[in-house]
N, C-alpha and C positions, 0 to 999 in steps of 0.2 A: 504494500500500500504506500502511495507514494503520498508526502503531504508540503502544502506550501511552507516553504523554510521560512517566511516568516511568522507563519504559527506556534503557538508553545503548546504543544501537545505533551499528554501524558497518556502510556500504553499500562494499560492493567490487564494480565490476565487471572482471572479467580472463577472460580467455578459459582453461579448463581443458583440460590432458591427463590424461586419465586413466589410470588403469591397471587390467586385471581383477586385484582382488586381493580377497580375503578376511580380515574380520579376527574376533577373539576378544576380550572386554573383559579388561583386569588384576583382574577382580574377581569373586567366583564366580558364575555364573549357571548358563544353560543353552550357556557356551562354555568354553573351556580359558582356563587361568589362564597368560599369558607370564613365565616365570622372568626373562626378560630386560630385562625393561619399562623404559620411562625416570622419573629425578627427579617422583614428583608436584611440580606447580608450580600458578601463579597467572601469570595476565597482567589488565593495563587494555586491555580493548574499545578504547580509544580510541587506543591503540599501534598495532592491526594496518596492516600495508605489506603484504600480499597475505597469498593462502591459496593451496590447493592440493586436490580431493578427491581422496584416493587410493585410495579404494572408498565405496560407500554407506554404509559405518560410521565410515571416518577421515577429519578432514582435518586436513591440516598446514598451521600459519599460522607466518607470521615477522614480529615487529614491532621495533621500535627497539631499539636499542642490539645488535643482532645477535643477538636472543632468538631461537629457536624448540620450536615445542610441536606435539604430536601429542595431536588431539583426538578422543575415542572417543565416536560418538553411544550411548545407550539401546534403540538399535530400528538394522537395515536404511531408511536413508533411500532410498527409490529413486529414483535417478539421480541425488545428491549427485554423484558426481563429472561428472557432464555438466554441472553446473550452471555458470550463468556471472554471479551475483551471489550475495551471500551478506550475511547482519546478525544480528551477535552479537550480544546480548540478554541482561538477565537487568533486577532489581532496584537495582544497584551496577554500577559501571563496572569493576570486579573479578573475573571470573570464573576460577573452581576447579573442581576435583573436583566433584560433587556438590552444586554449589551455587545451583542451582536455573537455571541457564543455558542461555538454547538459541540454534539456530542455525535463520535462516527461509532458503530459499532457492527461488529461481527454476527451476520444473520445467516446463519447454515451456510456458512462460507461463503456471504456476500457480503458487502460491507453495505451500510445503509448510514446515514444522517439524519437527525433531526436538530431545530433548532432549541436552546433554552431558552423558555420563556421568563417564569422565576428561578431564584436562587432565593430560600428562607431557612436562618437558621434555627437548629431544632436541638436540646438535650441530648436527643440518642437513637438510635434506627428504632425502640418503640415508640417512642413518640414521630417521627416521621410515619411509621407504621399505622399510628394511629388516626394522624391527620388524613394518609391515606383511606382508611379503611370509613371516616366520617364524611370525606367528601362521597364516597363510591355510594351510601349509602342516600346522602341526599342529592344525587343524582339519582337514584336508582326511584326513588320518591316520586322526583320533577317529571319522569319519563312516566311514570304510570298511568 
């Protein structure tokens, strides 16, 4: 996989469990808005010690100093959480909110992109977990 050399990427390989969960962005679209949401934040690419997908729209990364952040893609990634390599990307080894940052990942040996929408920081992948699993659920609500 070849990547623009002025991106700051980071290559993880770790074997995922996933979970069926649904998620909703903190921001208006065509999803429900989380009252609950965590801290918007900011992490450096070159921080991350593992991730985690927790549906085709989240994943949860944990880097140095015992950060972690619940990241909300732009789109349904399909099969982000199957995935078992992942490379954060953007312009700046900095990524935020909407800052123009994506994530490329390994799908049955093809590589796929989606962009990040948010970055919020959260305690600990159950509380990410969680967020996830509250948004899934009122979405699941809205659609009925």
């Amino acid at each position: 996989m070849q990547i623009n050399r002025r991106s700051t990427v980071l290559l993880l390989s770790l074997s995922l469990v996933g979970t069926s969960m649904a998620c909703t962005s903190t921001q208006q679209s065509s999803t429900t808005v989380d009252t609950e949401a965590g801290e918007t934040a900011c992490f450096n690419s070159r921080e991350v010690l593992s991730f985690s997908g927790l549906h085709d729209r989240f994943v949860y990364v944990k880097s140095r100093r015992d950060k972690h952040y619940l990241l909300t893609m732009d789109r349904l990634c399909l099969n982000l959480r199957h995935s078992v390599g992942i490379a954060i990307s953007n312009d700046f080894g900095r990524v935020c909110s909407n800052s123009g940052a994506w994530i490329t990942y390994k799908d049955f040996n093809r590589a796929s992109r989606c962009g990040i929408l948010t970055v919020e920081s959260v305690e600990s992948r159950d509380e990410a977990q969680q967020l996830v699993e509250r948004r899934t659920q009122a979405k699941a609500k809205k659609d009925e």
